[in-house]
N, C-alpha and C positions, 0 to 999 in steps of 0.2 A: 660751202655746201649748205643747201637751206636743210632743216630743220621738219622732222615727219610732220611737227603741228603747226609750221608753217604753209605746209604743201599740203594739208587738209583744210586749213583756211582759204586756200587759194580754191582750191575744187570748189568750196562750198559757197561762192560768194554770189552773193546775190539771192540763195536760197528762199529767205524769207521773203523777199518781194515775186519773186516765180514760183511756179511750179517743177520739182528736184525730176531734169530727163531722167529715163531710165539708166543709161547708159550712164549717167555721170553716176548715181546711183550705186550700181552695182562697180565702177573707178574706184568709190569710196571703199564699200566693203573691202572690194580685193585689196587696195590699198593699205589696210590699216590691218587685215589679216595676213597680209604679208611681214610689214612693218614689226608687230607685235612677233610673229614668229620669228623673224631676226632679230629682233632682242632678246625671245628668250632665248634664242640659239648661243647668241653672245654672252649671256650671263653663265651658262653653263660652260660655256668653253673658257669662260677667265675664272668660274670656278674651279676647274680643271687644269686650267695651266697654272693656280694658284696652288694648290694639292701639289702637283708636279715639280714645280721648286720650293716648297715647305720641304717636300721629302729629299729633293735632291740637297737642301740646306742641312738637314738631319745625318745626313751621309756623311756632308763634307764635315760636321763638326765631331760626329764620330771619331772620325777618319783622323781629324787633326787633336782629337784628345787623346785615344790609341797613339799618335805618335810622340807626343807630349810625355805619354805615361813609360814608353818604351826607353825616351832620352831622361828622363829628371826622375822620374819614381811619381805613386801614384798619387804621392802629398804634396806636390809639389805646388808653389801658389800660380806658376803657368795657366795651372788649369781653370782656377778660377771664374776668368771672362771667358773660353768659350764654354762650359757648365752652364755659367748664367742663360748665354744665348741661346744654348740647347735646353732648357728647361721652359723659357718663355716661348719658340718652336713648338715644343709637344703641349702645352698650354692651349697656344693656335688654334693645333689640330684636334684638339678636344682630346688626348690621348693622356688621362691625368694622372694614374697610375703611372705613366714614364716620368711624367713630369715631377710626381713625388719624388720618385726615388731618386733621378738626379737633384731636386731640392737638398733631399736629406744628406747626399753627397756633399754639397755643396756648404751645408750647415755643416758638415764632418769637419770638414776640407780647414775653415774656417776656425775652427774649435782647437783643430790640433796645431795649425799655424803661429794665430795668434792667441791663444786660451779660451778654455772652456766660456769663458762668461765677456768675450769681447763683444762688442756695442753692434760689429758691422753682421753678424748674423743675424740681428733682428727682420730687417724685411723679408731673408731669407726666411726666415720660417712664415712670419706673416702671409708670404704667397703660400707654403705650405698649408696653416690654414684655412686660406681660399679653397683650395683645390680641397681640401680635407671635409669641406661645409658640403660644396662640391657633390661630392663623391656619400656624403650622408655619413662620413667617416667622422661620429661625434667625440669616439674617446681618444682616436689622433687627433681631434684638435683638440681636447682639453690638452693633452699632453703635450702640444708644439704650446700653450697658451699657458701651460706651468714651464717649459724650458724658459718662456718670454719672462714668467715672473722668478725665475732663477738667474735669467743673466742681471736682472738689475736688483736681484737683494744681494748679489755676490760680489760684482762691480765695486771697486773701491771707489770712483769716481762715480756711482750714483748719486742724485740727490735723494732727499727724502721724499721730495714732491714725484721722483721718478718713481722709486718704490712704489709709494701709495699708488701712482699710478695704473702702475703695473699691476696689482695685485685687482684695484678696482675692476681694471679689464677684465683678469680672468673672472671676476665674479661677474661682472655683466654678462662673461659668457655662459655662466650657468643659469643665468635668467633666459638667457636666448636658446639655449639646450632643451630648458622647462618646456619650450615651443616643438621644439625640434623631436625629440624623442619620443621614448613610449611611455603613458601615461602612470606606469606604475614607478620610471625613474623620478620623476618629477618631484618629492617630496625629498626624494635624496638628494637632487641641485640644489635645495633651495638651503636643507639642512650646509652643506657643502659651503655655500654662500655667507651664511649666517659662520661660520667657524672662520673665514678669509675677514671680514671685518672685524670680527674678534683681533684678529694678529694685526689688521689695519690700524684700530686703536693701540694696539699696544706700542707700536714703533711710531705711533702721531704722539702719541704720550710722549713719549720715551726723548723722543729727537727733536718734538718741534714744543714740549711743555702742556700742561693743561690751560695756563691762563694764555695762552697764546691767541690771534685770531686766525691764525691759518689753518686752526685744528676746528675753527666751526664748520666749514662744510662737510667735514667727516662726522663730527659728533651728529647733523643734521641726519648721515645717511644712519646711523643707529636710531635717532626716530622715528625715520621711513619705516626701518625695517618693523620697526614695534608695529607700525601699523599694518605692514605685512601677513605680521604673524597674528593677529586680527582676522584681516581678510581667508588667511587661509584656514584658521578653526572653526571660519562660519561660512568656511566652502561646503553644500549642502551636495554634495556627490562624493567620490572615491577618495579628492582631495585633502577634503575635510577630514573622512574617516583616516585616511594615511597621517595626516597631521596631528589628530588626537592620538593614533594610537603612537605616535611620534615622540611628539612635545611636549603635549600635554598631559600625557601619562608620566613622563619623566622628569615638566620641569613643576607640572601640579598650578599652575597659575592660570586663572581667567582670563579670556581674552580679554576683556575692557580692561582689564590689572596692566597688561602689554601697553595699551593707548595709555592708561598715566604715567607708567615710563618713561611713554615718547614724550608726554607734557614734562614731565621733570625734565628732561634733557632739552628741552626749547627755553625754559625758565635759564636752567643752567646758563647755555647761549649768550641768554641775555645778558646775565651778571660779566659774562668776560664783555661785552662790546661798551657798556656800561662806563668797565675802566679805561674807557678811549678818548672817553667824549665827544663820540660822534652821535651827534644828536639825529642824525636822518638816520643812521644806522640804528642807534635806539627805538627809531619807530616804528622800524620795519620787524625788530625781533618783536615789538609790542605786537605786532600784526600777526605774526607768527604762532605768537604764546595764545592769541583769541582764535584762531583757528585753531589747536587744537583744544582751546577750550569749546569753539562749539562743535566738536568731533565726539567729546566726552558729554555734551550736554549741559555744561555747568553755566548758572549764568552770568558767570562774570566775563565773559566773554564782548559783549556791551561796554564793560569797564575800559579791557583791554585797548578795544578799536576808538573811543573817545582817548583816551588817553596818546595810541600813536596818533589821532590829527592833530592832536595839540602839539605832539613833538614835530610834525612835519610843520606846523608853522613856525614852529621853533626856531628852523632850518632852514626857513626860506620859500617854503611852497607855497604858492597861494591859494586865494580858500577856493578859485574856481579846480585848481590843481587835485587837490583835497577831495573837493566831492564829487570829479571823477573816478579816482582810485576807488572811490568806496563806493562807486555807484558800477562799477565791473566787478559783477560778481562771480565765482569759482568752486572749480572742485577741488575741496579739500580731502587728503592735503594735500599743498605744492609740493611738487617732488624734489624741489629746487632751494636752496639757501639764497636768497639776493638781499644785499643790502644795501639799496637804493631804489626807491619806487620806478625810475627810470630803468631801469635792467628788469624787476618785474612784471614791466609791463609791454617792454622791447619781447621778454620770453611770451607773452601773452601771443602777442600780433607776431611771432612766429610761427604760430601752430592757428593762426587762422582766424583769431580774435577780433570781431568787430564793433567799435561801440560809438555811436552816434547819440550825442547828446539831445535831451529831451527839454522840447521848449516850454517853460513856466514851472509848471507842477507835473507837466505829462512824467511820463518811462521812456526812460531811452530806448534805443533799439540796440539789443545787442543778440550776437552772435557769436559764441561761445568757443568756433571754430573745431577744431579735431582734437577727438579724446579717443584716443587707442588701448581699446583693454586690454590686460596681458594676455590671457586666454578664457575661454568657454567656462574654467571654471571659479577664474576670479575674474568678474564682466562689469565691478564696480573699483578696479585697480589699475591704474593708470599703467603699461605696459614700460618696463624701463628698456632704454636704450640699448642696443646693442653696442656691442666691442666697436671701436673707430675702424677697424681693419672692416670689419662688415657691415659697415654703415647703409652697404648698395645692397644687401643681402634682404628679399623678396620674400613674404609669406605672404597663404591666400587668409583674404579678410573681408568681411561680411561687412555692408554699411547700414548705416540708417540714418534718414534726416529727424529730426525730432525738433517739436516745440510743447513748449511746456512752462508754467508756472513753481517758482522759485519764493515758497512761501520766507515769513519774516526772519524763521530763527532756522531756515539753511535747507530744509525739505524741501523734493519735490510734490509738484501736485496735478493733477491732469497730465501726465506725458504722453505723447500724441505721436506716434510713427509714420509721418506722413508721408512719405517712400521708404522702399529699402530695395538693397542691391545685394541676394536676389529677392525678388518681389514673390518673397511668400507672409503670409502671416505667423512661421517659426520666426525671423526673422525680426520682424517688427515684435513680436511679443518679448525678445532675449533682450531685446533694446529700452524697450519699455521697463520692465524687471528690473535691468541692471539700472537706472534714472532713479526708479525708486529709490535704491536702497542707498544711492547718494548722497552725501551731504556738500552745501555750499556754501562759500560766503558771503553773505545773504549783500543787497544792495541796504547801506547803513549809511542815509543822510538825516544831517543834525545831528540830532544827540541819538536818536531810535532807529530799530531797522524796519527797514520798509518792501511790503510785497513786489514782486515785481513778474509782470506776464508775458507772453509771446516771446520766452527768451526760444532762441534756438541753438542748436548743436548738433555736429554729422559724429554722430558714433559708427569705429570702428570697434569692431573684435576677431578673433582667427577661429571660424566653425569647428565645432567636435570634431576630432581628429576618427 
């Protein structure tokens, strides 16, 4: 059977050398307004005979869990797989209140079977906080996302790396909440947040040792967080005010006092990697320790990043290797612990990083790729990840393209909004703002840092709520 755009090529042939009869003409319209009304006739009728056995599939698993419940009892692990099937069914049909509640059955079912804190309820709930995100149901999903971090601190057979895991999630999930919610929760996630890494350190201490290295990507997220808690005392709206009257009235410390924290705890870092004798890994905490040194302004920051290229030749890098690295420059700080230039620069060209080398003496070209702020009111804070479960979970976000110069010791200078998505000038000014208040890691060849112009970057951020 030929094909409608088969049999509309055929009508039409020869078109452009003649002139289109009438007749054939008015073949076509009728044709293709036919054509198109039978397809949408059909779309609708397999949308409907889809509807029609979703719900006749809804009957029959009723039907057959009713009889399940009437032979075995209502605990019984029969029920299990058609539960499942009926929960992903009302899923389907968009119908996610049903869906919950048979989840939660399902997570019962599973509890009282095999124990409160068995392994196989976890996707179980996982789709629960799908549905739960869903439905704007923010304190059931904290609550299915603290069951998550109770089966695995209770779990005999957890590791420790599962714990910490666990725990991290739900705090990512209160960073993703911070988005989600009403703007006066917000200081409460973040406070929330800040007490779950507390307990994170403690059991990284406890289980895995302080001199360990598996414990440095955690101590790193304790210096993130200093610098968080920065960012949010010099949030110049509600935030701010919510956080001083917060943190700062209770814990009495300076922001910049937060950022040397963070630097002791990068120093600290160092000292364990130190005892390994990985000399590439030494270079990179070297890289680490000068960005937050130029975050704080101090200037031994210079020192810092001369001394990691020494170590990376140490290592094996070579010096064109070398004055690449230091010729991609960044916003500090990385949110990320790597200990190998190759992984931080693999995370770089994942988020959209481009850098072409500069022939002689020129600037390279680079492009900065995508910098996602958390929200409207911290627009110079890199926005952290959400929970792996909501990876595909969609907020609206504002763009802008920008180019801009990247003075020697890490400021911006000229930022220039040369589109934005939407094309207003609110817009491009949030963008601009938030560049300002930036710092980077400046482009540092030879021994001095060096200006560098025309960088670009597409900032995202999520508009006033």
């Amino acid at each position: 059977m030929r094909t409608w755009l088969a049999i509309v090529l055929a009508l039409t042939t020869n078109i452009v050398d003649e002139p289109l009869p009438p007749f054939r003409y008015l073949s076509i319209v009728l044709f293709l307004s036919i054509t198109f009304s039978v397809q949408a006739a059909e779309e609708t009728d397999s949308s409907v005979v889809q509807s029609i056995r979703q719900s006749e599939q809804i009957e029959l698993y009723l039907k057959q869990i009713t009889e399940l419940e009437t032979e075995f009892g209502p605990l019984d692990r029969s029920l299990i797989e058609p539960l499942n099937i009926l929960s992903e069914l009302y899923t389907e049909t968009g119908n996610l209140v049903e869906a919950n509640t048979i989840l939660s059955r399902q997570s019962q079912l599973l509890r009282v079977t095999e124990g409160p804190d068995t392994f196989s309820q976890i996707p179980v709930i996982e789709d629960q906080i799908i549905n739960n995100v869903r439905m704007n149901d923010l304190e059931a999903a904290t609550n299915n996302f603290e069951n998550i971090q109770f089966v695995y601190l209770q779990n005999p057979e957890s590791t420790t790396m599962q714990k910490l895991q666990a725990m991290d999630q739900l705090r990512h999930w209160h960073f993703t909440a911070l988005n989600l919610g009403e703007k006066i929760d917000r200081i409460n996630h973040f406070r929330i947040s800040r007490a779950i890494l507390d307990d994170m350190m403690q059991i990284a201490e406890d289980e895995l040792g302080e001199e360990n290295e598996e414990i440095i990507p955690y101590f790193y997220k304790v210096a993130i967080e200093k610098y968080h808690l920065l960012t949010y005392l010099f949030s110049h709206d509600e935030l701010g005010a919510n956080a001083h009257d917060d943190i700062f009235e209770m814990e009495a410390i300076q922001p910049t006092d937060y950022l040397r924290q963070g630097y002791e705890i990068v120093k600290d870092i160092r000292e364990i990697i130190q005892q390994s004798n990985d000399i590439e890994a030494d270079a990179m905490a070297a890289v680490y320790e000068g960005d937050f040194r130029m975050l704080l302004g101090i200037g031994l920051a210079q020192r810092s990043y001369r001394e990691a290229m020494e170590l990376f030749g140490e290592a094996g890098k070579s010096q064109q290797e070398i004055a690449d690295f230091f010729s991609r420059p960044i916003v500090l700080p990385v949110t990320e612990y790597y200990f190998t230039m190759e992984d931080a620069i693999a995370a770089q060209d994942a988020a959209g990083y481009r850098y072409i080398r500069g022939e002689e003496d020129n600037d390279p070209v680079v492009h900065l790729g995508n910098f996602i702020a958390w929200n409207e009111s911290l627009l110079n804070a890199a926005k952290p990840a959400p929970p792996e479960v909501l990876l595909d979970l969609e907020i609206e976000l504002h763009r802008a393209d920008l180019r801009f110069t990247i003075q020697s010791r890490g400021e911006t200078r000229t930022p220039d909004a040369e589109s934005s998505v939407p094309d207003t000038v609110q817009a491009k000014v949030d963008a601009q703002d938030a560049l300002k208040m930036m710092i980077f890691r400046p482009r540092f060849r030879g021994n001095r840092w060096r200006r560098i112009e025309d960088v670009t970057i597409t900032y995202w951020y999520p508009p006033e709520k």
